[in-house]
N, C-alpha and C positions, 0 to 999 in steps of 0.2 A: 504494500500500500504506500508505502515514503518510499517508493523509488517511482511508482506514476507519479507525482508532487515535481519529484526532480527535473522531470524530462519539459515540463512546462514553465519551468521557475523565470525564464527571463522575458516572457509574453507581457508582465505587469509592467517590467521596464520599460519595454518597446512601444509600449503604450503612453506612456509616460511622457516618454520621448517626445513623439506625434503631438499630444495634446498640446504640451511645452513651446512646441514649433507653432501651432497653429494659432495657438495664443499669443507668439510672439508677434508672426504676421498681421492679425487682425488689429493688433494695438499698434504696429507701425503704419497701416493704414489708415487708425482713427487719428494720428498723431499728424499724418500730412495732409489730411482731409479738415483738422481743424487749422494746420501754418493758412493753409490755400485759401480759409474762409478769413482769419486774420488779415490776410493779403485783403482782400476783396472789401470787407469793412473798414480797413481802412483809407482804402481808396476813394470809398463811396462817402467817406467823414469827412476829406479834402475837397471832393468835389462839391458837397453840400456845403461848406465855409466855402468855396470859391464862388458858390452863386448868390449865396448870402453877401458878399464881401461888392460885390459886384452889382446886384440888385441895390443897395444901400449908398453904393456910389452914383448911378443913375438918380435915385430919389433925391439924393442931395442935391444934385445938379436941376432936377426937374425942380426941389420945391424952393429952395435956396439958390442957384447960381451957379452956386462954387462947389466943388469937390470935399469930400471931407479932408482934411488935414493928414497931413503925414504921421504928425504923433499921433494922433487918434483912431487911424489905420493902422501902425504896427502894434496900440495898446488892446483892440479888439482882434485883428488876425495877425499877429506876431509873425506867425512863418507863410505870408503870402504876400506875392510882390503884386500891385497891379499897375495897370498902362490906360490912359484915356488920348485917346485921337477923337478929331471932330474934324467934318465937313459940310458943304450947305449941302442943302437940301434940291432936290431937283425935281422937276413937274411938279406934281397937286403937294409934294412936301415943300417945294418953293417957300421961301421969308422961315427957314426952319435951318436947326443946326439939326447933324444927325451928329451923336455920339455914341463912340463904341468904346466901351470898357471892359479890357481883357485883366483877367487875375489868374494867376498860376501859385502853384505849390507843387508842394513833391510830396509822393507817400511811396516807400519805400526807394526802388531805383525807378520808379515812375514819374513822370511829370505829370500832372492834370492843369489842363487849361479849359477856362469857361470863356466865352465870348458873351457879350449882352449888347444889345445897339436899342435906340431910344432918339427921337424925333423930339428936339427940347426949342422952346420959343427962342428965337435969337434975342427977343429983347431981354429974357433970364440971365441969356446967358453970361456972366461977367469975363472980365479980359483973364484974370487967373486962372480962368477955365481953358482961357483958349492956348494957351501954351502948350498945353497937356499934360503939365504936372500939376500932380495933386497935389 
């Protein structure tokens, strides 16, 4: 009877093994499946402060004039840089400025850039604006 026992003795192991394995693989799959969505969330956190940063620049300009401030732009979005260009306006936007305000940042080794453009009354508009620095 203890020598049927012996002939089987290392199937426990072998199993062992297997399980050990499969368990490894499965947790190194949850591991890159959660970096991948990190990735991606963070992306999408850059891109939502780039349209926010950008929308707010437009409204300054529509409801005020002028662009917000430099200091006040790096004390709300610290790590995004942005750019305003303006041009007149042409056909039925005639006696219009159009302005376009680009903001960018980085998430990871990504770059994200948001574009926003807005038809603002020339008469709003003041000369600070028109250089195209905020």
């Amino acid at each position: 009877m203890l020598d049927r026992n012996k002939k089987y003795g290392g199937f426990l192991f072998t199993e062992l093994i297997v399980a050990l394995a499969v368990l490894g693989i499965l947790l190194l799959g949850l591991t890159l499946s959660l970096h991948g969505l990190a990735k991606f969330n963070r992306y999408q956190l850059v891109r939502q402060r780039c349209i926010a940063a950008a929308q707010a620049q437009l409204d300054s300009l529509s409801v005020t004039g002028r662009p917000i401030s430099n200091e006040d732009f790096k004390r709300l979005w610290p790590k995004l840089n942005v750019s305003i260009q303006q041009s007149e306006g042409t056909g039925r936007w005639d006696g219009m400025k159009l302005v376009k305000v680009t903001t960018a940042g980085r998430s990871f080794r990504n770059e994200v850039k948001v574009q926003h453009t807005r038809y603002v009354l020339r008469d709003l508009f003041c000369t600070t604006a028109q250089d195209g620095n905020p």
